[in-house]
C-alpha positions as MATLAB code, in Angstrom:
seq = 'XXXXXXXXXXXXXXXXXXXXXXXXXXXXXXXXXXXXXXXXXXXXXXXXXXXXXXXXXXXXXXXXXXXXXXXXXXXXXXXXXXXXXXXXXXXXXXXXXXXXXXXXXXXXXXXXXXXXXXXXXXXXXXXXXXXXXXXXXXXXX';
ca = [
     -85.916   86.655 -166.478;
     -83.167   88.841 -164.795;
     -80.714   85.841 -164.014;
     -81.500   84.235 -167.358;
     -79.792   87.612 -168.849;
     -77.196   87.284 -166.458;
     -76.505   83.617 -167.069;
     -76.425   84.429 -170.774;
     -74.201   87.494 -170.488;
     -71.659   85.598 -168.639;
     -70.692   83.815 -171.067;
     -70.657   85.931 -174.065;
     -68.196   88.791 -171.478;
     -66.000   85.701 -170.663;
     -65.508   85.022 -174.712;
     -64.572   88.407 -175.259;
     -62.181   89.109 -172.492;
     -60.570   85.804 -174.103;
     -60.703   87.279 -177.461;
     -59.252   90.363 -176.335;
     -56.478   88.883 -174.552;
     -55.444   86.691 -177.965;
     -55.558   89.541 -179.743;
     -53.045   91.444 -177.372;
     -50.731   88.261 -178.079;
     -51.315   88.202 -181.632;
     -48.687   91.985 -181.384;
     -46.035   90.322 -179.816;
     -43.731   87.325 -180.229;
     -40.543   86.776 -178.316;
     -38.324   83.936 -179.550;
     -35.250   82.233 -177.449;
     -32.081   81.791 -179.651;
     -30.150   79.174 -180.651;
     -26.674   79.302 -179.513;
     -23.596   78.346 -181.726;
     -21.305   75.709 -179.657;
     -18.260   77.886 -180.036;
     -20.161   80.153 -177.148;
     -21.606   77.740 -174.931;
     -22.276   80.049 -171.906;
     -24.329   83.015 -174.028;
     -27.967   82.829 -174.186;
     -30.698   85.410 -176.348;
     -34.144   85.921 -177.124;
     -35.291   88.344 -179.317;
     -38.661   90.160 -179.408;
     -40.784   91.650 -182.230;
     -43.822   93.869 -180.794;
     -46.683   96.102 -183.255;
     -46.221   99.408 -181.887;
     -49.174  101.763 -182.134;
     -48.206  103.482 -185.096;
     -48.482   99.810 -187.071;
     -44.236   99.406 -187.074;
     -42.876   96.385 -185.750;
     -40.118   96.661 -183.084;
     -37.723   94.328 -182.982;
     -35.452   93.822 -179.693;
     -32.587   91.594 -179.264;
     -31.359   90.835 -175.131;
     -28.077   88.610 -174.517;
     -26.297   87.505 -171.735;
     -22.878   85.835 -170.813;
     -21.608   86.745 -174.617;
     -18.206   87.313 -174.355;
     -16.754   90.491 -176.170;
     -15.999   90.170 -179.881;
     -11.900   90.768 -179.051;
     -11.831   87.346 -176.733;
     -13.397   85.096 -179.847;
     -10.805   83.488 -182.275;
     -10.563   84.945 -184.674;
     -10.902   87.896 -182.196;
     -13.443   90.512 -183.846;
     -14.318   94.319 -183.282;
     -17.762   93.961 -182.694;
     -21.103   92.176 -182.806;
     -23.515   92.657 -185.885;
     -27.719   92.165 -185.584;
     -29.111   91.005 -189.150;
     -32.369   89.888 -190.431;
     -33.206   88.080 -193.574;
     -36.629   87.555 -195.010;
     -37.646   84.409 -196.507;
     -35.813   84.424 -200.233;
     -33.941   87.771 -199.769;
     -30.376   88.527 -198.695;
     -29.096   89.262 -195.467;
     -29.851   92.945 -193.726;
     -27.364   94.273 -191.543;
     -29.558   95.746 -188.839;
     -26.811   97.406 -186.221;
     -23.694   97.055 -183.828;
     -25.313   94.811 -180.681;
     -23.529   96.594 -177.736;
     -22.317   94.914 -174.821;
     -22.331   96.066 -171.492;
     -19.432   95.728 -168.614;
     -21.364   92.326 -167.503;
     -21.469   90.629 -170.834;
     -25.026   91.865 -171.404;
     -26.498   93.827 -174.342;
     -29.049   94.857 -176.059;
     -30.241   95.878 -180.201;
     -34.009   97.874 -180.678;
     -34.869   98.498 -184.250;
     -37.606   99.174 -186.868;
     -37.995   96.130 -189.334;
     -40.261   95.678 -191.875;
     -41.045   91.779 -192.265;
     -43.044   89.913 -189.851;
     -41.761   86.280 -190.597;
     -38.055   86.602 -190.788;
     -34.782   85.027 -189.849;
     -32.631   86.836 -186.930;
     -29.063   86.209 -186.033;
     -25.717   87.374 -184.776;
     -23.059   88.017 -186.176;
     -19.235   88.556 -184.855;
     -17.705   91.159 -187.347;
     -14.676   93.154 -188.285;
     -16.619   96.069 -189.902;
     -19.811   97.486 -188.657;
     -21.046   97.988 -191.555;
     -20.404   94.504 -193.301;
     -22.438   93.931 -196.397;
     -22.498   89.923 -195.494;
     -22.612   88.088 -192.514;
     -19.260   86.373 -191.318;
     -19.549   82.620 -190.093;
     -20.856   81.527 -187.587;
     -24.174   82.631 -187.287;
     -23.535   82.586 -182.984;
     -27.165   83.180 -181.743;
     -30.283   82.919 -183.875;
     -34.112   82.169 -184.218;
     -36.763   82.905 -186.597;
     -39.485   85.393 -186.119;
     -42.927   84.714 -187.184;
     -46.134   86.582 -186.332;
];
């Protein structure tokens, strides 16, 4: 009777170690983003994680993105948005770069199934995103 248990436990522990480790997934999605051909050599992903406290985390990485001054038009600096399905644009932050053409962007968003993209801008604090959109992707949970 003692190895039937066993035999029968086995799989039920094996189900929900699986379970547990989709769930674990199910807090996290990381997305690689499309790159506009005017920057051929720049390449993102962006993350969105559930942090503890139930607010989603968004992080943005690039690398080989050339600073907003050597684009033409040349620029002042490099703007993170998000837009929800049917809404407007949300300027989320300045994406600063690094000395080796590398940045990165955290922030606190509130939609799980959105649209992110970059931005080269003159003002920081644009209302509206300039064109091109030069990296994006679209987050969903």
């Amino acid at each position: 009777m003692r190895k039937e248990i066993r035999a029968k436990s086995g799989p039920a522990i094996g189900a929900f170690l699986i379970s547990l480790g989709l769930a674990s997934l199910a807090g996290a999605s990381e997305v690689r983003l499309t790159t506009d051909p005017s920057i051929p050599a720049a390449v993102g992903k962006a993350h969105l994680n559930k942090e503890k406290n139930g607010n989603l985390k968004l992080t943005v990485e690039v690398y080989h993105l050339a600073k907003p001054g050597a684009l033409t038009p040349a620029r002042q600096v490099y703007v993170v948005w998000t837009q929800a399905r049917g809404k407007d644009p949300q300027n989320q932050g300045v994406l600063k770069l690094k000395d080796k053409l590398e940045g990165n962007f955290e922030d606190t968003v509130s939609n799980q199934d959105f649209d992110v993209f970059i931005t080269a801008e003159d003002n920081p604090t644009a209302d509206f995103p300039s064109e091109p959109k030069l990296l994006k992707g679209t987050m969903q949970p």
